[in-house]
C-alpha positions as CSV (number, residue, x, y, z in Angstrom):
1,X,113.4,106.9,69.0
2,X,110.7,106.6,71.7
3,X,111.4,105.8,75.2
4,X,108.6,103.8,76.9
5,X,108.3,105.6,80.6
6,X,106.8,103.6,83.1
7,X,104.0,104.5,85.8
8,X,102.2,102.4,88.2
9,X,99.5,101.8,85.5
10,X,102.1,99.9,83.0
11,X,103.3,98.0,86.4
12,X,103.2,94.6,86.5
13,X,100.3,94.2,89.8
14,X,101.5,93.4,92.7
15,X,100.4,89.6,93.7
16,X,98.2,88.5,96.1
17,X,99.8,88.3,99.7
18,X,98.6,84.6,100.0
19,X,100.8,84.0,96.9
20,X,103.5,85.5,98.1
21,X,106.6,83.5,100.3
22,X,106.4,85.0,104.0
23,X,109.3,87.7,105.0
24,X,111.7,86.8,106.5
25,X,111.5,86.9,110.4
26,X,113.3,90.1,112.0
27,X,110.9,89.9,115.3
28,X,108.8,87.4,116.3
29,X,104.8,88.4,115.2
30,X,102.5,90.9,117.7
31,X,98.8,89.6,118.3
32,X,95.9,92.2,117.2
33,X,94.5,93.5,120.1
34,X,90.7,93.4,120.9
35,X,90.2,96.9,119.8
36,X,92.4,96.2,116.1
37,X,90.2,92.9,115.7
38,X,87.1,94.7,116.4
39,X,88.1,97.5,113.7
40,X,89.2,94.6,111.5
41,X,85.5,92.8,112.6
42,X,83.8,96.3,110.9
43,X,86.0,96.4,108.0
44,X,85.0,93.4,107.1
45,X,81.4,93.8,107.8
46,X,81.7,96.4,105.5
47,X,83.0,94.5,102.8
48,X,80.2,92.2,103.2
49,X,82.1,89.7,104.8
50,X,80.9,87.7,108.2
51,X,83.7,87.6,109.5
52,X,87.6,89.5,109.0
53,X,90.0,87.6,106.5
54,X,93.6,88.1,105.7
55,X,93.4,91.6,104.0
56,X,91.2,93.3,107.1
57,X,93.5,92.1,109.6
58,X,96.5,93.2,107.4
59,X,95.1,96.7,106.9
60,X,94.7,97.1,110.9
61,X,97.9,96.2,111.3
62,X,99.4,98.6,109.2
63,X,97.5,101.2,110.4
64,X,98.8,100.6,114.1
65,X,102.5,100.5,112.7
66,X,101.6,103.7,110.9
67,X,101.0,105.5,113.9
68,X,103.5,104.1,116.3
69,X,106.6,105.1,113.3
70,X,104.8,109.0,113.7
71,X,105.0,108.7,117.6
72,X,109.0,108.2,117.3
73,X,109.2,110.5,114.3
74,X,107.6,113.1,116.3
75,X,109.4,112.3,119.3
76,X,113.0,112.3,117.7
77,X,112.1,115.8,116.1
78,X,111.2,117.4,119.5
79,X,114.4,115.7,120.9
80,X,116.3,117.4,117.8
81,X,114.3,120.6,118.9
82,X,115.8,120.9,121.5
83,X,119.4,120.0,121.4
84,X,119.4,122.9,118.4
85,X,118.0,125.2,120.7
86,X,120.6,124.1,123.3
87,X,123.4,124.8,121.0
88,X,122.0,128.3,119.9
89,X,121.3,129.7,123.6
90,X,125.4,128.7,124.0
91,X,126.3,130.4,120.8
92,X,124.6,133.6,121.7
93,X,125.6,134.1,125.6
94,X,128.7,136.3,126.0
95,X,132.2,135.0,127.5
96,X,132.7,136.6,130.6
């Protein structure tokens, strides 16, 4: 008896975002800023597009996200750093 293993290529894809219902609200929505709608401006004039359409904007703003969750990932670690290196420093001093 085979068993049928699934991979992303036997997937069912994904649908288009426009198709999809909207998630539900956690926080209300942040505005691109001029420098995100410019990158989002080139993607699109890369894609031979005149101007950026849902999917550019989307990728921009993942990106941004991207980076701000590895600024408090990086940030929590050295915080973490340096409690551990508290707690060792007081584990290796002598009573007196």
């Amino acid at each position: 008896m085979a068993t049928k293993k699934t991979t992303k290529a036997t997937k069912k894809a994904s649908k288009a975002p426009w198709n999809k219902p909207a998630p539900a609200k956690k926080a209300p929505a942040k505005k691109l800023s001029s420098a995100q709608k410019a990158k989002a401006k080139t993607l699109a004039k890369k894609a031979g597009r005149p101007y950026p359409n849902l999917v550019d904007n989307m990728a921009v703003a993942k990106k941004a996200a991207k980076k701000t969750t590895k600024r408090v990932s990086k940030a929590a670690k050295k915080a973490t750093s340096k409690v551990a290196k508290k707690t060792a420093s007081k584990a290796t001093k002598k009573p007196a």
